[in-house]
ROSE-4610 file (N, C-alpha, C; in Angstrom, 1 decimal, always signed):
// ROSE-4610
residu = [X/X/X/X/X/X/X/X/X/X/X/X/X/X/X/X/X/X/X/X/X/X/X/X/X/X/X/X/X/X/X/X/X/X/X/X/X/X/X/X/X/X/X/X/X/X/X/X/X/X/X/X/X/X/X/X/X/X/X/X/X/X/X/X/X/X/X/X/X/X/X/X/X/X/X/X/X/X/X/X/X/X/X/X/X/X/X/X/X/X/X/X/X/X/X/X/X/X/X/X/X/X/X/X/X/X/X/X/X/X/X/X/X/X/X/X/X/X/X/X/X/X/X/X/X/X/X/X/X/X/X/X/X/X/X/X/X/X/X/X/X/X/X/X/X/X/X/X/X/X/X/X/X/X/X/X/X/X/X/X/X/X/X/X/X/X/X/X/X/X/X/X/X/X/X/X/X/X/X/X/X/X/X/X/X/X/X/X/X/X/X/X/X/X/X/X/X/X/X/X/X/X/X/X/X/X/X/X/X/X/X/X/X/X/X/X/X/X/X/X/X/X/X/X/X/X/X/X/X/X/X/X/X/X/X/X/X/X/X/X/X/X/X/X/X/X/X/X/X/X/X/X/X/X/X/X/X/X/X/X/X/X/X/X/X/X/X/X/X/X/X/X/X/X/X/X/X/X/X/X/X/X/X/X/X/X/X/X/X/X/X/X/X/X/X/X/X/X/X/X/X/X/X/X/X/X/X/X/X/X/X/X/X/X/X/X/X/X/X/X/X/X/X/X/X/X/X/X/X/X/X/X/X/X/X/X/X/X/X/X/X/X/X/X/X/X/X/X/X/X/X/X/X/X/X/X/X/X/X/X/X/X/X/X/X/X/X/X/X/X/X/X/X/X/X/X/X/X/X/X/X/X/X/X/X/X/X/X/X/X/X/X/X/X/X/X/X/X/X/X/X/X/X/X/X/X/X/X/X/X/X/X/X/X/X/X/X/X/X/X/X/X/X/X/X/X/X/X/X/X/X/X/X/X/X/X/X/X/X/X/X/X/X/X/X/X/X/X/X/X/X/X/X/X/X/X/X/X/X/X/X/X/X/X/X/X/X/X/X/X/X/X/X/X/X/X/X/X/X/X/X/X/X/X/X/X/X/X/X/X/X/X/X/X/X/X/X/X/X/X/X/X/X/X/X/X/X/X/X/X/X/X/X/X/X/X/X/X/X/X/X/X/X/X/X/X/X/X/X/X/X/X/X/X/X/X/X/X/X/X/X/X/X/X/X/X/X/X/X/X/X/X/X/X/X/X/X/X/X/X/X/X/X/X/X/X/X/X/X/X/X/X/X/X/X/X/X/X/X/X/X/X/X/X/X/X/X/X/X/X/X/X/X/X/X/X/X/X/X/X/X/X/X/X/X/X/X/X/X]
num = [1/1/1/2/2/2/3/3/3/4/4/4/5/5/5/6/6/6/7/7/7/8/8/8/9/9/9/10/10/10/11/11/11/12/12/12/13/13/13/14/14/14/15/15/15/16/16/16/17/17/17/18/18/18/19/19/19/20/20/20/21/21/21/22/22/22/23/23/23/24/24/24/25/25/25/26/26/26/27/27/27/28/28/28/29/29/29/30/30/30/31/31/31/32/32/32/33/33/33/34/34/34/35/35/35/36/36/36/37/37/37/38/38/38/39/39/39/40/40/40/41/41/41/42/42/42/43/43/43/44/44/44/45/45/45/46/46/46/47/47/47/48/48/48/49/49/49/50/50/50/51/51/51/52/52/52/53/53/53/54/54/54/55/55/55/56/56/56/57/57/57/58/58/58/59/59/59/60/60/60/61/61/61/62/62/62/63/63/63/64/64/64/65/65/65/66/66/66/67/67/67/68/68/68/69/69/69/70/70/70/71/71/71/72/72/72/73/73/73/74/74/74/75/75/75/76/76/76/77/77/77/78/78/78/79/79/79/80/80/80/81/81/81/82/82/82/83/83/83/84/84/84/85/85/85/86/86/86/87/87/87/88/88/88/89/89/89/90/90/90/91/91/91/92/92/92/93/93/93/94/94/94/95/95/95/96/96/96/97/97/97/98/98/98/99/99/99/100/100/100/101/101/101/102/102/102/103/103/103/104/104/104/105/105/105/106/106/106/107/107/107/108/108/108/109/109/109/110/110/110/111/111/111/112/112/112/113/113/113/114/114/114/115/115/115/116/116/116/117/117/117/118/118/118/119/119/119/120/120/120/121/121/121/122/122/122/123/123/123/124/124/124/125/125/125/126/126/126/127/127/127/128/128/128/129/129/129/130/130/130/131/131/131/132/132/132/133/133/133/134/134/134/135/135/135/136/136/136/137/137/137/138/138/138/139/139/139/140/140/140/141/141/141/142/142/142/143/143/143/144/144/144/145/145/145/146/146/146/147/147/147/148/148/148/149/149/149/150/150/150/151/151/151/152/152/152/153/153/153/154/154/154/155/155/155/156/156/156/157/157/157/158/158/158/159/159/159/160/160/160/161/161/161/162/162/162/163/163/163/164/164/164/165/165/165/166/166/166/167/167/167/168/168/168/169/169/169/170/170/170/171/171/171/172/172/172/173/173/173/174/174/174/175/175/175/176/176/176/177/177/177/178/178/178/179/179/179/180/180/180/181/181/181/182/182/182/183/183/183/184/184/184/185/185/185/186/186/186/187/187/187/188/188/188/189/189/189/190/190/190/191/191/191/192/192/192/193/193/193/194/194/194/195/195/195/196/196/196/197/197/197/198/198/198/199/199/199/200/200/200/201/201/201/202/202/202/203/203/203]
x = [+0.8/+0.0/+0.9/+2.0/+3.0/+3.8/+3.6/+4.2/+3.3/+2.2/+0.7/+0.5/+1.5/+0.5/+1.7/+2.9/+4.1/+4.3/+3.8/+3.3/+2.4/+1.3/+0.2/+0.4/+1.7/+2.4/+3.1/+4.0/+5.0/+4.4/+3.1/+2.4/+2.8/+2.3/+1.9/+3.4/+4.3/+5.6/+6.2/+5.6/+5.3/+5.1/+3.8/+3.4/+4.4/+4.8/+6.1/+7.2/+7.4/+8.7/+8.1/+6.8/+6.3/+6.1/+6.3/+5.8/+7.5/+8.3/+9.6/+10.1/+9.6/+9.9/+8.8/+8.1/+7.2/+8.3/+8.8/+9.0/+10.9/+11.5/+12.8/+12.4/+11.4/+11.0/+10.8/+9.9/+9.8/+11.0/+11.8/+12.9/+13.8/+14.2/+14.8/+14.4/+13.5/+13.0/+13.2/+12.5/+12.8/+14.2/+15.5/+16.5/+17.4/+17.1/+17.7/+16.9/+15.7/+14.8/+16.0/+16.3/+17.0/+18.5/+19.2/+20.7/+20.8/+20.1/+20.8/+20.1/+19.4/+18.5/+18.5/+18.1/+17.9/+19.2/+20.6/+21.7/+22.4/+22.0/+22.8/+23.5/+24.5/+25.3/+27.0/+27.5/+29.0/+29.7/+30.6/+31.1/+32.3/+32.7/+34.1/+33.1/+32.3/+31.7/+30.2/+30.7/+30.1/+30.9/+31.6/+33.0/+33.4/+33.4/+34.2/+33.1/+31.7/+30.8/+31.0/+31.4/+31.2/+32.6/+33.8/+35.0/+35.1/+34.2/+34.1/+33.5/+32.5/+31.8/+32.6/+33.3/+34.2/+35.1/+35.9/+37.0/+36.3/+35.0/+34.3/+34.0/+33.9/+33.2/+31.8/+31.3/+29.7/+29.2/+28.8/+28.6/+27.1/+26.1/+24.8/+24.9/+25.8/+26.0/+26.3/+27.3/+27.6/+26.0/+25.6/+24.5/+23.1/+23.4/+22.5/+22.7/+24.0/+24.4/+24.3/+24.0/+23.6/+21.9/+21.3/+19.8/+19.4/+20.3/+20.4/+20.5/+21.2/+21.9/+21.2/+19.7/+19.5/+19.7/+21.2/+21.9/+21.9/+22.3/+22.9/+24.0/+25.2/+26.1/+26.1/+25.0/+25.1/+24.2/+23.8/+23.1/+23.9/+25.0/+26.2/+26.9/+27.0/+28.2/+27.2/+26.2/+25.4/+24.7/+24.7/+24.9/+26.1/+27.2/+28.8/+28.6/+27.9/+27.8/+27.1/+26.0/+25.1/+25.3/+26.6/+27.2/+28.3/+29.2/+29.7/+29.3/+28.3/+27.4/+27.2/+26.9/+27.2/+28.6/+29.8/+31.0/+31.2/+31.2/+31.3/+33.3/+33.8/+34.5/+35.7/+36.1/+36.8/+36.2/+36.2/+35.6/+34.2/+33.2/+31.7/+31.9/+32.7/+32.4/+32.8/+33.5/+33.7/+32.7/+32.4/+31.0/+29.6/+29.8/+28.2/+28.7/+29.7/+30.3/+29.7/+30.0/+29.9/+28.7/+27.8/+26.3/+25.5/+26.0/+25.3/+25.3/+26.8/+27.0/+26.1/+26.1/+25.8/+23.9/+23.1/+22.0/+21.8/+22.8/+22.0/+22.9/+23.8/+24.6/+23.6/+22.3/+21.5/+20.4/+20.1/+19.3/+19.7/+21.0/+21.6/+21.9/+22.1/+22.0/+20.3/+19.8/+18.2/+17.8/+17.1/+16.5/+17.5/+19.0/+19.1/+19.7/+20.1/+20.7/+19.5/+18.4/+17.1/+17.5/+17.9/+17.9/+19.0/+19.5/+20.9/+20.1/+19.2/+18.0/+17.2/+16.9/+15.7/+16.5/+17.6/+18.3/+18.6/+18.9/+19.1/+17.9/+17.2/+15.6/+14.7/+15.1/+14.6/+14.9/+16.4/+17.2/+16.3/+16.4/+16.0/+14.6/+13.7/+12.1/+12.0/+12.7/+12.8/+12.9/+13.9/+14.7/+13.3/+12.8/+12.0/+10.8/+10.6/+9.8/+10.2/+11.3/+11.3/+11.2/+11.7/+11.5/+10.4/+9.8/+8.1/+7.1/+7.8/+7.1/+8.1/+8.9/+9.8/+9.1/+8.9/+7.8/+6.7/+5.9/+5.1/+4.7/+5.2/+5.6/+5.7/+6.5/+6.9/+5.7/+5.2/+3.8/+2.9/+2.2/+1.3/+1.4/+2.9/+3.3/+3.2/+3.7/+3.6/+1.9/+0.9/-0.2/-1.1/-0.7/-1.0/-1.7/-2.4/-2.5/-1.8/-1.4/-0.8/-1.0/-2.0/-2.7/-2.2/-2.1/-1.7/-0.8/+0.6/+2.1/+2.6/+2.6/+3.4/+2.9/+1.8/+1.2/+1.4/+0.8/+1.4/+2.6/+3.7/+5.3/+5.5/+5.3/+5.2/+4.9/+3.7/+3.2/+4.0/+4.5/+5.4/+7.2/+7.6/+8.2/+8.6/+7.3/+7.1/+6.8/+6.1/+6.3/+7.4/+8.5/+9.7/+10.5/+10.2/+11.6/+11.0/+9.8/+9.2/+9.9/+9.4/+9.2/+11.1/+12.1/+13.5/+13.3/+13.2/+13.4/+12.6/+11.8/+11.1/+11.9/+12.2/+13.1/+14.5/+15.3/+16.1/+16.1/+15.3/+14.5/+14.4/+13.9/+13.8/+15.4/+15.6/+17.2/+18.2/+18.4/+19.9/+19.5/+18.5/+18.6/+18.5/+18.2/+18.0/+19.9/+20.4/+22.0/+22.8/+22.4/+23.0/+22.8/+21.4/+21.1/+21.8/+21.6/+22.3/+23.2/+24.4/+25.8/+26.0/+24.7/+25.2/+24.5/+23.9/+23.2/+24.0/+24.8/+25.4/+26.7/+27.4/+28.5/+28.0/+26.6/+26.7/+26.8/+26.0/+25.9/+27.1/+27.9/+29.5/+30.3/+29.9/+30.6/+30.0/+28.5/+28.3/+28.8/+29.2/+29.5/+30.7/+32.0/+33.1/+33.0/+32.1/+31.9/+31.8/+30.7/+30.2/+31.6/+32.6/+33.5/+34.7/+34.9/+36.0/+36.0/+34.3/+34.1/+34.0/+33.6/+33.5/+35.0/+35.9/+36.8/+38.1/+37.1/+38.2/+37.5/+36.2/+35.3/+36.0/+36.3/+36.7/+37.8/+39.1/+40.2/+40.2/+39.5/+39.2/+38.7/+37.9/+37.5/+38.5]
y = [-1.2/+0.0/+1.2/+1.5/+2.5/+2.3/+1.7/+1.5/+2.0/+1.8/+2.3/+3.7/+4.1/+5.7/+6.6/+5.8/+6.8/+7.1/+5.5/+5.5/+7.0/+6.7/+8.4/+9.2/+8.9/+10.5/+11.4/+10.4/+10.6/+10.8/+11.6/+12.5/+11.4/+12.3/+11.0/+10.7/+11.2/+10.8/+9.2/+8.7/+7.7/+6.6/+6.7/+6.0/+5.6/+6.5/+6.0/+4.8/+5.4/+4.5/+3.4/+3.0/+1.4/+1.4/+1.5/+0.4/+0.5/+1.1/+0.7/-0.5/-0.3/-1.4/-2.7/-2.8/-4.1/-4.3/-3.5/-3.8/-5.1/-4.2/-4.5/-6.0/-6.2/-7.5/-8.7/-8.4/-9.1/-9.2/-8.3/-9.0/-9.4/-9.2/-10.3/-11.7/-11.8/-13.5/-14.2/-13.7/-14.0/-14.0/-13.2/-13.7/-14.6/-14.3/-15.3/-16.6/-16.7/-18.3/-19.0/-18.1/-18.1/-18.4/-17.7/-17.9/-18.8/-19.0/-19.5/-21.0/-21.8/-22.8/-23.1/-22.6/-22.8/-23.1/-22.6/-22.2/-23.2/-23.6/-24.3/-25.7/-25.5/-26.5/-26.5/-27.7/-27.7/-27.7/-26.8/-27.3/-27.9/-28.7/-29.3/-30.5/-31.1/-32.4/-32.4/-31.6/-31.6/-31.3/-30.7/-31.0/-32.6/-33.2/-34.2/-35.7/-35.4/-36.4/-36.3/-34.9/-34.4/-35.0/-35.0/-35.3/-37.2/-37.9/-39.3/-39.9/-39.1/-39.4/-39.5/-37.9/-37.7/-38.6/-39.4/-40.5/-41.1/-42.3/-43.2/-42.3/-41.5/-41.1/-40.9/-40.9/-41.3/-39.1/-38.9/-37.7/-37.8/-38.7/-38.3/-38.5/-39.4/-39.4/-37.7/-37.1/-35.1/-34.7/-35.2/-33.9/-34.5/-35.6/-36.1/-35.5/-35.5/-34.8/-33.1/-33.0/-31.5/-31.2/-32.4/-31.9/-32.6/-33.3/-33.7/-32.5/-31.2/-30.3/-29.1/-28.7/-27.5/-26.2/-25.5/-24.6/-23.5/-22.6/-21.5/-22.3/-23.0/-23.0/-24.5/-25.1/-26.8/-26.2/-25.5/-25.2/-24.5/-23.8/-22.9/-24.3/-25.2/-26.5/-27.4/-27.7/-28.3/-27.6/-26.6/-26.0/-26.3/-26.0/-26.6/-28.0/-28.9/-30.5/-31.0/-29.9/-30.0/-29.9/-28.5/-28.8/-29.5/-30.6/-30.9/-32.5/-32.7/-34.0/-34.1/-32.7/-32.6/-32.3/-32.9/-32.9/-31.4/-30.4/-29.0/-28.9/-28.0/-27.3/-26.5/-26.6/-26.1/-24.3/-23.7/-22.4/-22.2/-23.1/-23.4/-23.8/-25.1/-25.0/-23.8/-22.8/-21.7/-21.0/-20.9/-20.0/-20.2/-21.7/-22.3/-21.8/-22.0/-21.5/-20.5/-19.5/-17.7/-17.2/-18.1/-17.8/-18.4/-19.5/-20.0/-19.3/-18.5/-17.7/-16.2/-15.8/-14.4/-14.7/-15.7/-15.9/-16.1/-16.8/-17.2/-16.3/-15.3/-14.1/-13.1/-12.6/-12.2/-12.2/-13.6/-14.4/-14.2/-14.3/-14.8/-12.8/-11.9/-10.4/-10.1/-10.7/-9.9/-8.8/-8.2/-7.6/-6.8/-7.2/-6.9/-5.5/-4.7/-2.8/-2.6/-3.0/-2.4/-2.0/-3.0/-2.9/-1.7/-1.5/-0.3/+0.9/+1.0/+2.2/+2.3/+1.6/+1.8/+1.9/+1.5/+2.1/+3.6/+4.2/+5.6/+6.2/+5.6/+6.7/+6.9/+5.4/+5.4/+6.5/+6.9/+7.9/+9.1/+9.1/+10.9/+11.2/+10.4/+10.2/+10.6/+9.8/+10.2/+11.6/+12.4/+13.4/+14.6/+14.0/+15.0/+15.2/+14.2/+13.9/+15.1/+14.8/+15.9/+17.3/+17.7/+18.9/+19.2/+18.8/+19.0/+19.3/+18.2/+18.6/+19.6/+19.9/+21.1/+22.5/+22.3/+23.2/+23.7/+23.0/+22.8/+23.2/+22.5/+23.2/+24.4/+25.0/+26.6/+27.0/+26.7/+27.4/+27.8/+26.3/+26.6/+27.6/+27.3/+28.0/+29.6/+30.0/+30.9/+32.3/+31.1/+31.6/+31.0/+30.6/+29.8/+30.8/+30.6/+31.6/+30.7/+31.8/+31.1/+29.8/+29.8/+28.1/+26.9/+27.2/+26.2/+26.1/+27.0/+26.7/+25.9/+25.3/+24.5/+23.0/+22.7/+21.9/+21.3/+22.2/+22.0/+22.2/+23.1/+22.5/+21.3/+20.3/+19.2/+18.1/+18.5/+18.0/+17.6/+18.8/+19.1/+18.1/+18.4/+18.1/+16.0/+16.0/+14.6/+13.9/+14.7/+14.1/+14.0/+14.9/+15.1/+14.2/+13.8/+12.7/+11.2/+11.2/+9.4/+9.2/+10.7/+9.9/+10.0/+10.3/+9.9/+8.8/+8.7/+7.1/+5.8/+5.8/+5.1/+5.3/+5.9/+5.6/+5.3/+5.5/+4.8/+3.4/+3.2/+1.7/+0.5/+1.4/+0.6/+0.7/+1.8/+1.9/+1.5/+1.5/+0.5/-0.9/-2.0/-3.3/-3.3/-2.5/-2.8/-2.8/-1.7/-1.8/-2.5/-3.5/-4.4/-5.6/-6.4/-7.1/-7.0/-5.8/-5.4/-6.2/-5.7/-6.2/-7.5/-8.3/-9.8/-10.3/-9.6/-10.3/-10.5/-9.1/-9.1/-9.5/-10.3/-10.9/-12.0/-12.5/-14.2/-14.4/-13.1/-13.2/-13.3/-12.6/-12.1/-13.9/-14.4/-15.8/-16.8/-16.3/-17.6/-17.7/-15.9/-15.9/-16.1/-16.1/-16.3/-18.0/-18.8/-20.0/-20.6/-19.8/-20.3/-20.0/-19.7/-18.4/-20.0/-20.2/-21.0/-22.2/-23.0/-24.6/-24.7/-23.5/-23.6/-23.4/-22.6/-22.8/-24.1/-24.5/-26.4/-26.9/-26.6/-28.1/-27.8/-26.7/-26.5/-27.2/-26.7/-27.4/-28.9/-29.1/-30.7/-31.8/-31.3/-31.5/-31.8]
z = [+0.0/+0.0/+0.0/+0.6/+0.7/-0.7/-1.3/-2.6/-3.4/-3.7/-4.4/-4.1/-3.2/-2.6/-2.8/-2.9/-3.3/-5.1/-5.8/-7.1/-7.8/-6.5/-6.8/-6.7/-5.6/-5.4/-6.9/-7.2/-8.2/-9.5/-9.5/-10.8/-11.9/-13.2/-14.5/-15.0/-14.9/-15.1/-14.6/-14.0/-13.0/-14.0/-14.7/-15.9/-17.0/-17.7/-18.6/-17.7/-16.4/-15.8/-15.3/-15.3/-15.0/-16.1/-16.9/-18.8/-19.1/-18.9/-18.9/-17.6/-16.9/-15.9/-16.7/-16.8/-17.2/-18.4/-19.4/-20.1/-20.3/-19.5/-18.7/-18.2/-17.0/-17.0/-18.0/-19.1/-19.8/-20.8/-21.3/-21.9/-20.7/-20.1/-18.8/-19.1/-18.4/-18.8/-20.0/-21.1/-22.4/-22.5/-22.1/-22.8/-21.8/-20.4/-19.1/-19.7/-20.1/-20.4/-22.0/-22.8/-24.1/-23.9/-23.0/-22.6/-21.8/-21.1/-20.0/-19.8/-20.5/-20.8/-22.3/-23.6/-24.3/-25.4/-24.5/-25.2/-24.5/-23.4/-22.4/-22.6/-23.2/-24.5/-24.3/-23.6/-23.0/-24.4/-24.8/-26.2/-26.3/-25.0/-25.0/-25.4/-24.5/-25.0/-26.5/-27.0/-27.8/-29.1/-29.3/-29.9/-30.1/-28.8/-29.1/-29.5/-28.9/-29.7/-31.3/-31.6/-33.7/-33.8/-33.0/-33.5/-33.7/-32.7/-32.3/-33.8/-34.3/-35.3/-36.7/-36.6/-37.7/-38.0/-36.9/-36.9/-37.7/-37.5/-37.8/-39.5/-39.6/-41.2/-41.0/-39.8/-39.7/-39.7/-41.2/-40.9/-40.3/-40.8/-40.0/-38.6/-38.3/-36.2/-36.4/-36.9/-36.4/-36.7/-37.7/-37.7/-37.0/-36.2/-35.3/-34.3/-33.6/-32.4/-32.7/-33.8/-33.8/-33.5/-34.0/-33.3/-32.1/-31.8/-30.3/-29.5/-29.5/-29.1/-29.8/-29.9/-30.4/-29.5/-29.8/-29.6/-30.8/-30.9/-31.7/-32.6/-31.1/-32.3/-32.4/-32.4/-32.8/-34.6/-34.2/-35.7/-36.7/-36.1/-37.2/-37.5/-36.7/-37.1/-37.7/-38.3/-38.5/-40.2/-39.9/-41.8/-42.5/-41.4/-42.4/-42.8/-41.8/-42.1/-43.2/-43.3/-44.4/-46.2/-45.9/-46.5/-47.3/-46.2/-46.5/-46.9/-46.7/-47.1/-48.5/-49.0/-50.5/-51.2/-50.4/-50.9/-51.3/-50.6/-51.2/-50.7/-51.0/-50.9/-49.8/-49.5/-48.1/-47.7/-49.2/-49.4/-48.5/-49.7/-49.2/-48.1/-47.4/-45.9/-44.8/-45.3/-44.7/-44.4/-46.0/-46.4/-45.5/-45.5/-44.6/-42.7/-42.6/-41.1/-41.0/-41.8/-41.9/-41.9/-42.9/-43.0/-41.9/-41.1/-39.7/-38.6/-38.6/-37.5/-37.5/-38.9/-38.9/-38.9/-39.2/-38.9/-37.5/-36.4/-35.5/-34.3/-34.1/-33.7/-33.1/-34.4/-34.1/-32.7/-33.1/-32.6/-30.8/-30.5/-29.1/-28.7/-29.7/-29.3/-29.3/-30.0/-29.8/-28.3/-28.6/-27.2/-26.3/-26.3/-24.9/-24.9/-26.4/-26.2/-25.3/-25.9/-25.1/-23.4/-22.8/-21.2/-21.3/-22.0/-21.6/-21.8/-23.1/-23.5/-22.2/-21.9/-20.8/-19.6/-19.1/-17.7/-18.1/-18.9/-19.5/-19.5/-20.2/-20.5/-19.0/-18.2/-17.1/-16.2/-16.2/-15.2/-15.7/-17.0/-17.2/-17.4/-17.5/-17.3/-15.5/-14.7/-13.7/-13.4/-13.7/-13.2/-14.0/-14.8/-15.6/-14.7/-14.3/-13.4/-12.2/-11.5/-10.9/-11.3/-12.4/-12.6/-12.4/-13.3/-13.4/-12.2/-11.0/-9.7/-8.9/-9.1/-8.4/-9.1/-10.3/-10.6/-10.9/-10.8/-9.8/-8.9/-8.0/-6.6/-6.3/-6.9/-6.6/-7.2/-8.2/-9.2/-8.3/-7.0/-6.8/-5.2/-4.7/-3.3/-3.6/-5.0/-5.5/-5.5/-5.7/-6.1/-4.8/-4.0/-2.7/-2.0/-1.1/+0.2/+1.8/+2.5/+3.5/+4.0/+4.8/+5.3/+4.1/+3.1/+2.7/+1.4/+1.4/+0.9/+1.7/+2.9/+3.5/+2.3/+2.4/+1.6/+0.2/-0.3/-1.8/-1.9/-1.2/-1.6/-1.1/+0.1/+0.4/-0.4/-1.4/-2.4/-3.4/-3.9/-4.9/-4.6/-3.5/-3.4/-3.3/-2.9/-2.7/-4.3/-4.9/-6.8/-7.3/-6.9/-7.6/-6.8/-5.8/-4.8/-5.2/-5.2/-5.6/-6.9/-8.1/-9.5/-9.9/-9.0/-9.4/-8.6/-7.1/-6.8/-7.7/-8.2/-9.0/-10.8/-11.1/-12.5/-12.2/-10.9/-10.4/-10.2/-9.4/-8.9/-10.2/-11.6/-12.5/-13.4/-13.5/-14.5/-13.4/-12.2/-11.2/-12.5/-12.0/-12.3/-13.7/-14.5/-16.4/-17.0/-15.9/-16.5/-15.7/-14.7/-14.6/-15.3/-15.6/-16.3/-17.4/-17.8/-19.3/-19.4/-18.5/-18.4/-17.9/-17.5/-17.3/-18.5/-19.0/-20.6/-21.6/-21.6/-22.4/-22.9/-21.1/-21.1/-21.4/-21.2/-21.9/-22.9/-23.8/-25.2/-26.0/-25.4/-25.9/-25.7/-24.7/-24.5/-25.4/-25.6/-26.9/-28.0/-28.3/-29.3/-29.9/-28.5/-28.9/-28.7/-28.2/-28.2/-29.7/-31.0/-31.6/-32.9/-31.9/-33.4/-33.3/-31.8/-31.4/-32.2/-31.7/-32.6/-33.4/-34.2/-36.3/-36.4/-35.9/-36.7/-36.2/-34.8/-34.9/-35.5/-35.9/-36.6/-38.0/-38.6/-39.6/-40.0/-39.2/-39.2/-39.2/-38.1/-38.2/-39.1/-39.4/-41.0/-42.3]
């Protein structure tokens, strides 16, 4: 309830910085549910099921352990395979490396500049926020009659201290997330950069 009533306090500026916070939440989940589960793929032992296969010649065992393993980069090593099922090229298997990574790269950055936009827009939505009730404030103390400037600057001042702690409250956690998002993403990707070019060599 003290949460609900500092919300009312913090005038309509308030509104924009909870649809940025809902918003922050839901990419959070979506990309913690996507990295951190959906990607969740050791590439030392999976490397070495595609190398076990390769000894044997057995390319459908590699491209079985690639859909055994729906990953980002079981699917970039798994277009090279595809290609090379059709006896292509050292080039073409480059080429299929290059074109799996730059399709699925995307995929594992989606969404997350956002949380860095919204810890930023969040701070200064906030701060606008105070202005707006700092003046305000003064507007109505201004045109006030005695009995009640104590009041309305109180007022005023209480719109302008909620609606920064509340665009705070949402932009602190959006640029941390950011920076743990965006360090996983950066590791899948130097994951998916590392095994294409041993699967390559290996090959």
């Amino acid at each position: 309830m003290s949460l609900l009533h500092s919300f009312h306090e913090g005038g309509f500026m308030m509104y924009p910085i909870l649809l940025m916070g809902i918003g922050m939440l839901y990419i959070t989940i979506d990309r913690v549910r996507f990295l951190y589960f959906k990607t969740n793929l050791n590439k030392e032992t999976f490397f070495q099921s595609l190398t076990a296969h390769l000894l044997k010649q057995d390319l459908q065992g590699m491209i079985l352990v690639c859909d055994q393993n729906p990953a980002p980069l079981s699917k970039v090593v798994k277009n090279c395979l595809i290609r090379l099922n059709n006896k292509a090229h050292d080039s073409e298997i480059q080429a299929a490396l290059d074109e799996g990574a730059m399709s699925e790269v995307p995929k594992i950055e989606k969404s997350i500049g956002f949380l860095a936009v919204i810890g930023n827009v969040a701070t200064l939505t906030g701060l606008l926020g105070t202005i707006t009730g700092l003046i305000a404030s003064f507007a109505a103390v201004a045109n006030a009659d005695p009995a009640t400037k104590a009041a309305k600057l109180t007022a005023g001042i209480s719109e302008a201290m909620n609606c920064t702690a509340f665009g705070l409250i949402v932009a602190v956690p959006a640029v941390v997330i950011y920076s743990i998002l965006q360090n996983r993403a950066q590791h899948l990707i130097d994951d998916i950069n590392e095994i294409s070019i041993r699967t390559f060599n290996f090959i």
